[in-house]
N, C-alpha and C positions, 0 to 999 in steps of 0.2 A: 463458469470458469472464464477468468479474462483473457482472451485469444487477440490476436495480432497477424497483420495482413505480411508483415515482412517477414523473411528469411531469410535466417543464418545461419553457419555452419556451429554444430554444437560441440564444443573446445574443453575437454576435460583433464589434459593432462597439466600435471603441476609444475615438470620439469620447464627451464627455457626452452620455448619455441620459437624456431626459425622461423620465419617470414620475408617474403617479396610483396612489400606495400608500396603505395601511393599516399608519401606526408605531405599533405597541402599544408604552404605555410605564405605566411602574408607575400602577397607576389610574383608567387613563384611557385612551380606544380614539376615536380619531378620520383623519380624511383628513392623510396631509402633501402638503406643498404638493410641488411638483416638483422641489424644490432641497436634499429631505430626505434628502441622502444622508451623511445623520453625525448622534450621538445613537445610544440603542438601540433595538435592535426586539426585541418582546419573540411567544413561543406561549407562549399558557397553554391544555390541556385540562383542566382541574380537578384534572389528576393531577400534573406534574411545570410547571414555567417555565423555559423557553428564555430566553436572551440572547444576542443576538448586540450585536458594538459595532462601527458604522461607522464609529467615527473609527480604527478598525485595523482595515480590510481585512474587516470584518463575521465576525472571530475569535468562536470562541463563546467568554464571557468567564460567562457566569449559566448554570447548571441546580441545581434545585433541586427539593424536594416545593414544591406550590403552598401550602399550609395550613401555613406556620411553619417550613418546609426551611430549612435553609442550603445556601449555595453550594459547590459541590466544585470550583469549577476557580479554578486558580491562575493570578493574571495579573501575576509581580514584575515583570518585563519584556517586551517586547516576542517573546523568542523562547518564552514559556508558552503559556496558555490552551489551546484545542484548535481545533488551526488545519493548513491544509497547508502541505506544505513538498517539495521537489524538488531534485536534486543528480545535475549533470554533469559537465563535463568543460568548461576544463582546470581545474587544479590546479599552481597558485594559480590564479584568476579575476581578471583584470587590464583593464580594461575602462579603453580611453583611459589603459592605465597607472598607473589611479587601485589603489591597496595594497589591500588585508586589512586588518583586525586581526590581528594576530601569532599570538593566539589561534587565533581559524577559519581560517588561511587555509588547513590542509589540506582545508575543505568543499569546495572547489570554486565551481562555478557553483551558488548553493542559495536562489534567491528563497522567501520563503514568507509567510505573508498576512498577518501583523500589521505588521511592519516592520521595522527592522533593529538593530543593535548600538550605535550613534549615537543611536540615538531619533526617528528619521523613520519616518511611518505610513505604510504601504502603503492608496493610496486608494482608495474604493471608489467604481465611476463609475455601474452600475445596480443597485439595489434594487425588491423588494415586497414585498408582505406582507398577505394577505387574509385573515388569524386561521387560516387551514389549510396553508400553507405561504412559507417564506420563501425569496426566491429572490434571489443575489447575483452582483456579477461585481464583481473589483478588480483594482489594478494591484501587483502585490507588490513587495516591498523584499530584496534580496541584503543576506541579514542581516550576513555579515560585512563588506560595506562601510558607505560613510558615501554616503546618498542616490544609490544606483544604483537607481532602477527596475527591474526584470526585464522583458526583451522578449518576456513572454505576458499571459497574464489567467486568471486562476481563478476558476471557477465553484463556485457551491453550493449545489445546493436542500436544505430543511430540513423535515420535517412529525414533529410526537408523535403514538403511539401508546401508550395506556394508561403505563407507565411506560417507556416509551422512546423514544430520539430517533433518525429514519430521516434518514440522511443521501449522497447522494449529491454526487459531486464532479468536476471536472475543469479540466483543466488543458491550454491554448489556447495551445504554444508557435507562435513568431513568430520566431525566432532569426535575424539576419545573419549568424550562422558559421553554414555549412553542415557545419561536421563533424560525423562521426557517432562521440562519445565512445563509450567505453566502458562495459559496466553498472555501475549504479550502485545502493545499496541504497535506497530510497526508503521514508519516512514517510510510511505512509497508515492514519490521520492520525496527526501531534504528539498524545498528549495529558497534561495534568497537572491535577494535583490537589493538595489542600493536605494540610498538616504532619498533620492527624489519620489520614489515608487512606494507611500508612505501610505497611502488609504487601502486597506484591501477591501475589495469589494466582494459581493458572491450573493447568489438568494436562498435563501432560508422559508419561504412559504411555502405553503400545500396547493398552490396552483403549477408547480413548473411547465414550464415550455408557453407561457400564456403572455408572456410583455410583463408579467406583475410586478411590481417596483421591488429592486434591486437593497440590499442593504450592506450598510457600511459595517465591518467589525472595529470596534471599538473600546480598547481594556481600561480601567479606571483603576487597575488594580496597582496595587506600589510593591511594588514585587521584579526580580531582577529582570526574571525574562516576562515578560507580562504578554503571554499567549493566552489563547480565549478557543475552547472548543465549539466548535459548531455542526450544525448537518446542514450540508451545502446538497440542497434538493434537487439541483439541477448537475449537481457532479464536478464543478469547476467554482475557481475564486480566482482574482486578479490581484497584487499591487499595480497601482497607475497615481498618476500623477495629478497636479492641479489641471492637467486638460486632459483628462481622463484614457491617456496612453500609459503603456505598460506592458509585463507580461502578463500571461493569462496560463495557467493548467486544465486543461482537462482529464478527466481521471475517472474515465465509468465503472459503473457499479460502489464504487466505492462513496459515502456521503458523509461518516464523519469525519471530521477535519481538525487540526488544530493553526494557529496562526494569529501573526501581528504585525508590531514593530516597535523595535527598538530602540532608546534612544531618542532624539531629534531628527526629526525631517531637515533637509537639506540640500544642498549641492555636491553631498559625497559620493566619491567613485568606491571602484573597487575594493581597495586598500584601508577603506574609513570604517571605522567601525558602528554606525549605524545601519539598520539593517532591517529590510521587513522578509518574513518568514511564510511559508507555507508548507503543509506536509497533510498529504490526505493518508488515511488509516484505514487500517484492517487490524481486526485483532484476532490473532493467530498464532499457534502454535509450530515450532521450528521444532524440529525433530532433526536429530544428531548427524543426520545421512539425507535430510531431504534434499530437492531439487524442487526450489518455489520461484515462479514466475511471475511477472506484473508487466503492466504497461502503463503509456500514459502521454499525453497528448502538448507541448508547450506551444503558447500561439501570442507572436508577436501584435502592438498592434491600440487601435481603440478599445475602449470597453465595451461599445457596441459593436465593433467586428469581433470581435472576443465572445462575448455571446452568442451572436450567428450565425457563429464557428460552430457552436456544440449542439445550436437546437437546429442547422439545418442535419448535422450527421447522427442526434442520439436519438435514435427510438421514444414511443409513449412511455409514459409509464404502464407497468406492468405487472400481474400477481406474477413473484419471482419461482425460479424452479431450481431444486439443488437435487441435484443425480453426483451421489459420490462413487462414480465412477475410478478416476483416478487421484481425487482431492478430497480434503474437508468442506470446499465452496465456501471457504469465511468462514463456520462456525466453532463454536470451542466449549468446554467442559465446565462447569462448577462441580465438585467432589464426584469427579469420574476421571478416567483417563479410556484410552483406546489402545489398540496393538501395534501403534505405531508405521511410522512409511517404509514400502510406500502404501499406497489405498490401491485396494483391488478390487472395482467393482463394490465396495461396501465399508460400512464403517462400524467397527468389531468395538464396541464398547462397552467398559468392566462397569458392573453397578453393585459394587460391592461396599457402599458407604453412605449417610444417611442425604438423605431428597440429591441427587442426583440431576444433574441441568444442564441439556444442551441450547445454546442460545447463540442466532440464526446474524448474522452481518446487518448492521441496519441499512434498510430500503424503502421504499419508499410505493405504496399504491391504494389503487381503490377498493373499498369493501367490497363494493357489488360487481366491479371488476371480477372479485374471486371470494365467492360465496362458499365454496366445500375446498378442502385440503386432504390431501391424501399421501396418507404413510405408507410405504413398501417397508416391514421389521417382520423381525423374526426373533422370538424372548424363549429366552430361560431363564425363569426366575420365577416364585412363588405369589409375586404379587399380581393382581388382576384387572389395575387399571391405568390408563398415562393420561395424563393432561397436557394441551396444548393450550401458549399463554399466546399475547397478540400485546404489543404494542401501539399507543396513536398517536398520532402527531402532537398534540400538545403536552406529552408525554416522555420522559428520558428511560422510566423504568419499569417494569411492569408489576400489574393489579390483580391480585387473583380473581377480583369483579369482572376481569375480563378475559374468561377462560374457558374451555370446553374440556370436558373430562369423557372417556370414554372406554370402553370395554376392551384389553386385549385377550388374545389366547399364548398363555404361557407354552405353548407345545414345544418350542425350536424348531417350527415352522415357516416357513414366509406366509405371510399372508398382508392382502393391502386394504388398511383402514380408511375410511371415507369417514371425516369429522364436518358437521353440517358447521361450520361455524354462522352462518346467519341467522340460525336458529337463536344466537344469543343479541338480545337488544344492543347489548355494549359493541357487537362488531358493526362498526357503521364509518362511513367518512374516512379519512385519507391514514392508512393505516404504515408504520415505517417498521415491524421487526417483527420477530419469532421466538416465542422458546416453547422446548418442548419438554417436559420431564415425563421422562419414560417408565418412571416408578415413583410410587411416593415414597418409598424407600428401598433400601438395596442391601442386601447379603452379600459375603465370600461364597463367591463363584457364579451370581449373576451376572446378565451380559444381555444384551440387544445388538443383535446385528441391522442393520438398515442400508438402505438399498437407494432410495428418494425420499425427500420430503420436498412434494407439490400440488399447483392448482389445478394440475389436471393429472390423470392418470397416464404415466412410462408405459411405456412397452417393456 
């Protein structure tokens, strides 16, 4: 689960909330009144300058050096800046029957925090601001409609450190449909930047954390938005410039990525509409009432301080551990569903439909790092065996060549499976995902409850 060092008060109410804030605004550092919830709010720690803009949903629209910087984030329209955004189910999203734009309408359900396609703000109802952290809550805008509010609220706390901006986030759905969509790839966070910040950079090897040479993304494709997914090994990617400054995201645990740029390179600000893009991903399923968190790291700067940013603060790599304590941990269903949020210690999944598939967030580590895998389930269902698959790095999909099959006990018992995976030749070298099909097939009223899937054994 992605955790974070800061604290903030957790703001649930939808009505307007009063508040006694501190709006930093160019120059000037004073009380706003209670009804300051639009205008900017500005951190400055002598190093970098924060803006956030509460007339859009408190988007960050300003980051800059404090001492003559200019601004990197791009704000043409409503769906820029570096802001969140969410996407469900269905497809098209028809709310009271009211259309799409023609454009988006395969996004789906996709409120996100500045506002929408039309040009309506997503409003912001609490704010503060006491020069060490900025703390927001709005109502978002379903960009591809015309004035659909979204039935959650997005949260945001904000604090700088030296030349970067710590930011945690979440998201307070509220939904009247209770269905439970499908996964879906989620922007966590949008971000852009302007026409100068044109190369993005990031590493994509099976060496991380080593020096090993960097690569450029680069689309050749002729297509409107010409983005390019990647697995960004190292957790972070930059636009920078011809002298290789820029911003930089850092975003652990998370590796795939999508990202470009738009347009011509150039001398454009804000306001131009060329633009390079980055948005790192989770696919993940949004339940009607959940309460889902992220985080994520922005760092002003070289692209060599921007790297040494993330490898003096990110761990080894590592055989990963998912304890579905209170979450899914990233993973999500092919022809299953679960019982929905929130997660209590385990994760209650129906396998009433044919080959069933849970598949694990891609990650990234060594075989011999993590030689055995171990299941905490408990089955009822008639069938008598589950497989676990493995993905490799030079790999997107997986092979049933490279798999372990193994014995469960249908009791509706708990009991924890030890799968030797090194027993198989194929698990070898730098390995990035998981899936696990817990049945080769499923009946009405089968179900696997689980508890962990890891390289070592939970308590």
């Amino acid at each position: 689960m992605e955790t974070t060092s800061m604290n903030g008060k957790d703001v649930r109410c939808l009505a307007t909330i009063c508040f006694t804030a501190v709006l930093f605004t160019a120059g000037c550092v004073g009380p706003a009144s209670p009804a300051a919830l639009s205008g900017m709010s500005y951190l400055d720690n002598g190093t970098i300058r924060l803006g956030v803009d509460l007339d859009i949903g408190g988007a960050i629209t300003y980051l800059a050096y404090t001492d003559g910087g200019v601004n990197v984030v791009n704000s043409y329209d409503w769906g820029r800046q570096i802001q969140m955004s969410f996407y469900s189910g269905p497809r098209p999203f028809e709310p009271n029957g009211k259309k799409p734009a023609e454009l988006w309408k395969g996004l789906g359900w996709n409120p996100i925090q500045s506002g929408d396609v039309a040009e309506n703000k997503s409003k912001v109802i609490a704010h503060t601001n006491d020069g060490e952290t900025i703390h927001l809550q709005c109502i978002p805008m379903h960009w591809p409609l015309d004035n659909q509010p979204g039935e959650c609220t997005f949260e945001v706390w904000l604090q700088l450190e030296g030349n970067t901006v710590q930011a945690r986030c979440r998201l307070n759905n509220t939904r009247s449909d209770h269905t439970q969509y499908g996964p879906h790839g989620q922007e966590l966070p949008a971000v852009y930047t302007n026409a100068s910040y044109y190369r993005l950079m990031t590493y994509t090897g099976d060496k991380p954390f080593t020096g090993d040479a960097l690569k450029q993304i680069v689309s050749t494709r002729k297509v409107e938005f010409p983005w390019e997914s990647f697995e960004a090994t190292e957790n972070w990617a930059a636009h920078v410039d011809d002298k290789d400054w820029g911003l930089g995201i850092w975003y652990p645990g998370r590796y795939l990525t999508t990202g470009g740029f738009y347009k011509e390179p150039g001398p454009g600000g804000p306001k131009d509409k060329p633009t390079g893009y980055i948005a790192p991903l989770h696919t993940e399923i949004l339940d009607h009432n959940i309460q889902y968190d992220f985080d994520y790291v922005l760092i002003l700067g070289t692209l060599q301080k921007i790297r040494s940013h993330v490898r003096a603060h990110a761990g080894p790599p590592a055989p990963p551990r998912y304890v579905f304590a209170t979450d899914r941990q990233h993973w999500h269903y092919n022809n299953a569903t679960d019982t929905g949020w929130p997660i209590r210690g385990e994760l209650h999944v129906r396998l009433d439909g044919p080959d069933p598939k849970l598949i694990g967030p891609a990650a990234f580590w060594h075989a011999a790092d993590g030689p055995k895998l171990y299941i905490r389930a408990a089955y009822h269902t008639k069938q008598k065996t589950a497989t676990v698959m493995w993905r490799t790095y030079t790999e997107r999909g997986y092979d049933e060549k490279k798999s372990v099959t193994f014995p469960i006990q249908p009791d509706g018992e708990y009991h924890t499976y030890e799968i030797d995976l090194s027993a198989s030749p194929q698990y070898t070298g730098p390995i990035t995902g998981l899936r696990f099909d817990p049945t080769p097939t499923g009946e009405k009223g089968d179900f696997v409850k689980i508890q962990w899937i890891s390289f070592r054994k939970e308590s």
